[in-house]
C-alpha positions as CSV (number, residue, x, y, z in Angstrom):
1,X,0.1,-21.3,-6.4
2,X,0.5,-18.4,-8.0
3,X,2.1,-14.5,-6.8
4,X,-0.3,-12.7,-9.1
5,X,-2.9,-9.5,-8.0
6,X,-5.4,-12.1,-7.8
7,X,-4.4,-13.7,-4.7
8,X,-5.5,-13.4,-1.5
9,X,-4.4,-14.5,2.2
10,X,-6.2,-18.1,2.7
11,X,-7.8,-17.3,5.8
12,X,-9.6,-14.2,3.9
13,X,-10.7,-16.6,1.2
14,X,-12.3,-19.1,3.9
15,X,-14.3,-16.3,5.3
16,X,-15.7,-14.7,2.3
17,X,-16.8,-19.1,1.2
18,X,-18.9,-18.4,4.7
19,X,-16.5,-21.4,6.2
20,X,-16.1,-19.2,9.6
21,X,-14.4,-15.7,10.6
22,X,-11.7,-14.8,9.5
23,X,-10.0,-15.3,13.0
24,X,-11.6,-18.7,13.4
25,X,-10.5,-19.6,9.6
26,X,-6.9,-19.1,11.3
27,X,-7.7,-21.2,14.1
28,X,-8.9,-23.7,11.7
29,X,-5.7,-23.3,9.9
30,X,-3.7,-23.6,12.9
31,X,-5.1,-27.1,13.8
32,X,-3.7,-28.4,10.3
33,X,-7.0,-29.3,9.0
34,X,-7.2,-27.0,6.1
35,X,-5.7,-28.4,2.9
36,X,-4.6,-26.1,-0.2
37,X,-3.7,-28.6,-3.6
38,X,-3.1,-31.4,-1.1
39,X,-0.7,-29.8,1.4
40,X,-1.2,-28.5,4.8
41,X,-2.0,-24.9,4.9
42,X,-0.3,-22.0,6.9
43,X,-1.2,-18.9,8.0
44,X,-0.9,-16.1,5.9
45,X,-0.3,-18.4,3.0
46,X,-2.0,-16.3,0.3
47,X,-4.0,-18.5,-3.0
48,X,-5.4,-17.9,-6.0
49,X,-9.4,-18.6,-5.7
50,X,-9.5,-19.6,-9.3
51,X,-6.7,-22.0,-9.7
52,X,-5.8,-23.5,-5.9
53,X,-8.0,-26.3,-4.6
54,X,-8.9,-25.8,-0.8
55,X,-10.2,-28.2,1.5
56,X,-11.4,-28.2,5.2
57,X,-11.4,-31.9,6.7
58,X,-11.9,-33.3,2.7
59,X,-14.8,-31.1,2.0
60,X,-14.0,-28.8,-1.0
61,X,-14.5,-24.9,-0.5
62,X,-16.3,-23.6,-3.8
63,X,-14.7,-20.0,-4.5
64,X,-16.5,-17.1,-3.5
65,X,-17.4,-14.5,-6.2
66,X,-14.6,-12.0,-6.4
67,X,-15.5,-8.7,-5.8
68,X,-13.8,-6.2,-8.4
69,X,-13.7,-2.7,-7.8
70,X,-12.2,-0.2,-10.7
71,X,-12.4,3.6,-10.3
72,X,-11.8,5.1,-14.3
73,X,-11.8,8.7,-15.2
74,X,-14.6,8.8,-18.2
75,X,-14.4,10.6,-20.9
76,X,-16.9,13.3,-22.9
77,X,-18.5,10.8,-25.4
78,X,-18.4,7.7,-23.2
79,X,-21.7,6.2,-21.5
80,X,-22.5,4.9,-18.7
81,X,-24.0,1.4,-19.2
82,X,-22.3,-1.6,-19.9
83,X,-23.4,-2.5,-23.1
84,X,-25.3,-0.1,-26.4
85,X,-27.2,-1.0,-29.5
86,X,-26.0,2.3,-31.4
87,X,-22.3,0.7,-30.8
88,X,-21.2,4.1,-28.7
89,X,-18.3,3.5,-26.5
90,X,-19.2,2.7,-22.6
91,X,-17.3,2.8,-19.7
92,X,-16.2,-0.9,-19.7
93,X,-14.3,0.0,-22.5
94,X,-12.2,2.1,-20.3
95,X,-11.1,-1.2,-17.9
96,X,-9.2,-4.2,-19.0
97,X,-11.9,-7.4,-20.3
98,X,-12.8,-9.5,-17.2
99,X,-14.4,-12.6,-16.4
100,X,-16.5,-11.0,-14.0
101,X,-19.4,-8.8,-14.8
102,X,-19.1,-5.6,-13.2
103,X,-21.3,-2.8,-13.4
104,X,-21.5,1.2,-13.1
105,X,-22.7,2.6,-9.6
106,X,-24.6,6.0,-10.6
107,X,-24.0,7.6,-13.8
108,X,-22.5,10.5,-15.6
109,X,-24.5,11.9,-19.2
110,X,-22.7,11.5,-21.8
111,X,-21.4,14.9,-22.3
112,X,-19.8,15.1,-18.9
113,X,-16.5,13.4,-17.5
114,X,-14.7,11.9,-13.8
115,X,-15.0,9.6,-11.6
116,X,-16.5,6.3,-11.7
117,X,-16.8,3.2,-9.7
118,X,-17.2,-0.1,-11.7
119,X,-17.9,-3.2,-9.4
120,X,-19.6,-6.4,-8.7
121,X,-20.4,-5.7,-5.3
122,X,-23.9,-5.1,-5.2
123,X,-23.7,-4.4,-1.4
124,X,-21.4,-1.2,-2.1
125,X,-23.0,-0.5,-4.9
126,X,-26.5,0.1,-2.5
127,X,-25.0,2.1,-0.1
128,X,-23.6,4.4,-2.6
129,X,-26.5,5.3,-4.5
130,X,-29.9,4.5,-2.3
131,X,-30.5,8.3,-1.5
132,X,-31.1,7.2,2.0
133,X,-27.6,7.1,2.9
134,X,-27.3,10.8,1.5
135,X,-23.6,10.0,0.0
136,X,-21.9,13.3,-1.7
137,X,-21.1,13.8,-4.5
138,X,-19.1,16.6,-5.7
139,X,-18.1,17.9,-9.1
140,X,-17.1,20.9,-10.8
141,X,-18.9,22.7,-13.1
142,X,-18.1,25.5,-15.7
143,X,-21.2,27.8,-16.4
144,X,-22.0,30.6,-18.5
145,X,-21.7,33.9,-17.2
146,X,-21.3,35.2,-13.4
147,X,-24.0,33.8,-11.4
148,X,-26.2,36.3,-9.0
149,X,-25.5,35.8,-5.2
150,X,-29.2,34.8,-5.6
151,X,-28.6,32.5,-7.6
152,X,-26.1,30.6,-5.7
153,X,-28.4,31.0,-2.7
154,X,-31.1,29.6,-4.6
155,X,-29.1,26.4,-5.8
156,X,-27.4,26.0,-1.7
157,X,-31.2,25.8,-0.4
158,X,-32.6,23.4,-3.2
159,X,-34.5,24.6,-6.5
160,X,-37.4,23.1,-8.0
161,X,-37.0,20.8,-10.8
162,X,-40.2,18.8,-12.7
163,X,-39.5,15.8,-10.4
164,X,-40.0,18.0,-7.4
165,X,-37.4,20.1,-5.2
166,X,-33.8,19.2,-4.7
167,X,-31.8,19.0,-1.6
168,X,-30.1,21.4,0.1
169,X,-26.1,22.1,-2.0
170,X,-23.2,23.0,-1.0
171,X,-22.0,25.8,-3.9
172,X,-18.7,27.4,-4.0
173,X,-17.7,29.8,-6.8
174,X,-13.8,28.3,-7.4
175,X,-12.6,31.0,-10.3
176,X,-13.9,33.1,-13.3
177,X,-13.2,32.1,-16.5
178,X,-13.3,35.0,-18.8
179,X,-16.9,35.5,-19.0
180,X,-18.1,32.4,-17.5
181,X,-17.6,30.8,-14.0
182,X,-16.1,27.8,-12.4
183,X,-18.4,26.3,-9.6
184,X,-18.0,23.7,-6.9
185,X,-21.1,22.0,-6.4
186,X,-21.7,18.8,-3.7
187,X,-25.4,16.9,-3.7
188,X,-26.2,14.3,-1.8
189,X,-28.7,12.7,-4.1
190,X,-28.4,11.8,-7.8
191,X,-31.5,12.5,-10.2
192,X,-30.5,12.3,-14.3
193,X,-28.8,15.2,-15.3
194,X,-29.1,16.7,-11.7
195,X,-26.3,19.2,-12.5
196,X,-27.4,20.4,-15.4
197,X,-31.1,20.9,-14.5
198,X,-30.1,23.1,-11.4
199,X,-27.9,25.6,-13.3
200,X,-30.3,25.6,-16.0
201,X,-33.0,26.6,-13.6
202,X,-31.5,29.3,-12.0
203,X,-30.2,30.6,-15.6
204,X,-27.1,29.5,-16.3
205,X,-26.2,26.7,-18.9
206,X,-23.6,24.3,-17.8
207,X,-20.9,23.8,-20.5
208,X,-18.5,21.5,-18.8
209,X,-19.1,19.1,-15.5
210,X,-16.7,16.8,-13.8
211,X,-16.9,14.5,-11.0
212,X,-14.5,15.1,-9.0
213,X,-15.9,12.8,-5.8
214,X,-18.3,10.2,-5.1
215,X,-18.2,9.1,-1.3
216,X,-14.6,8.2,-0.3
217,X,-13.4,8.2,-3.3
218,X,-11.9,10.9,-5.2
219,X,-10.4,11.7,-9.1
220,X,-7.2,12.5,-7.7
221,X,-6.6,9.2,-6.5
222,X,-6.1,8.0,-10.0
223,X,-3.2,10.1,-10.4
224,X,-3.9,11.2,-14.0
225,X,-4.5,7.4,-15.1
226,X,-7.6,6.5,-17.0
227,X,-8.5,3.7,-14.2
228,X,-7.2,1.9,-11.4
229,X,-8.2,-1.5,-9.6
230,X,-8.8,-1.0,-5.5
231,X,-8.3,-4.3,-3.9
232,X,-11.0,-5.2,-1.2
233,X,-8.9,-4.5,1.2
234,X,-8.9,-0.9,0.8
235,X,-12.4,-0.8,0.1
236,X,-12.4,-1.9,3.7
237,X,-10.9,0.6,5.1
238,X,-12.3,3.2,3.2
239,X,-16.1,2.3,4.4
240,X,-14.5,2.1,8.2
């Protein structure tokens, strides 16, 4: 068996197969039934779902799909799709090549930057985006000039956009820039170029946007690195 990041504790792997729960996957273990590459498991024995061969009295346990989960730190010029006919770079260019397919949850225009999630987990990847769930999303954004206090007004109680009216923000002014202003601005829905459109329609272009959170998650986290790999267990406790 191997040590690498890829393993995980056996009873985990036997609930995620749908074999039982995790706690009656222990029990299972326990009794001596549970086999991993011929031996007699133990508990918290940890295996590598791609390589170690598992078996619960003789039957194999096929490997569940393993859920991925990268948060990156994209770059002006990237975009967000896995894959481009013009030959741009995307954000899976950012992350190391895998074996499993993972995918962007929400998106970021190409001429704005920060945090990503990457994953396979379609589940996650739901509960993020479906505007039903209302997750925030915050980012800062550098305009030009000093917005109105009627203007920020206007963008905390929702403007109207061609697609209808947005949602209530939460707007902060965070400094002045010269002539121009650094914002704080947190939505809890996600149309394309959301941002953008708001400013714009209140009469201020945006010249630079970062995300700075999505959910639980936040840029800082990646402590200045262009990505990093949560394991599922702190995606776990994250959504608790």
């Amino acid at each position: 068996m191997t040590s690498n990041q890829k393993t995980i504790k056996l009873q985990l792997f036997l609930a995620r197969a749908g074999v039982a729960s995790r706690r009656k996957s222990e029990t299972l273990i326990e009794s001596g039934i549970v086999l991993v590459n011929g031996k007699k498991a133990t508990i918290g024995l940890r295996i590598d779902p791609t390589k170690d061969v598992v078996k619960v009295k003789d039957t194999l346990i096929a490997a569940p799909q393993m859920h991925r989960y990268f948060l990156i730190n994209k770059p002006v010029g990237y975009i967000s799709t896995t894959s481009d006919e013009s030959h741009r770079k995307t954000v899976l260019d950012i992350i190391p090549k895998l074996t499993e397919r993972v995918y962007p949850v929400g998106r970021l225009d190409q001429e704005s930057e920060g945090l990503m999630l990457l994953t396979n987990n379609g589940e996650l990847a739901y509960k993020l985006t479906h505007p039903k769930f209302e997750i925030p999303k915050t980012y800062e954004v550098l305009i030009e000039g000093r917005p109105t206090g009627k203007a920020l007004n206007h963008l905390r109680r929702g403007v109207k956009l061609k697609d209808g009216f947005t949602k209530p923000a939460e707007v902060s002014v965070l400094s002045h820039d010269g002539p121009n202003t650094l914002l704080e601005i947190t939505i809890k829905e996600g149309r394309n170029r959301q941002i953008r459109r708001m400013t714009e329609r209140v009469g201020y272009e945006t010249i630079e946007l970062i995300r700075t959170k999505l959910g639980p998650f936040d840029l800082g986290d990646l402590d200045e690195e262009r990505y990093i790999e949560l394991p599922e267990e702190a995606i776990t406790q994250l959504l608790k």
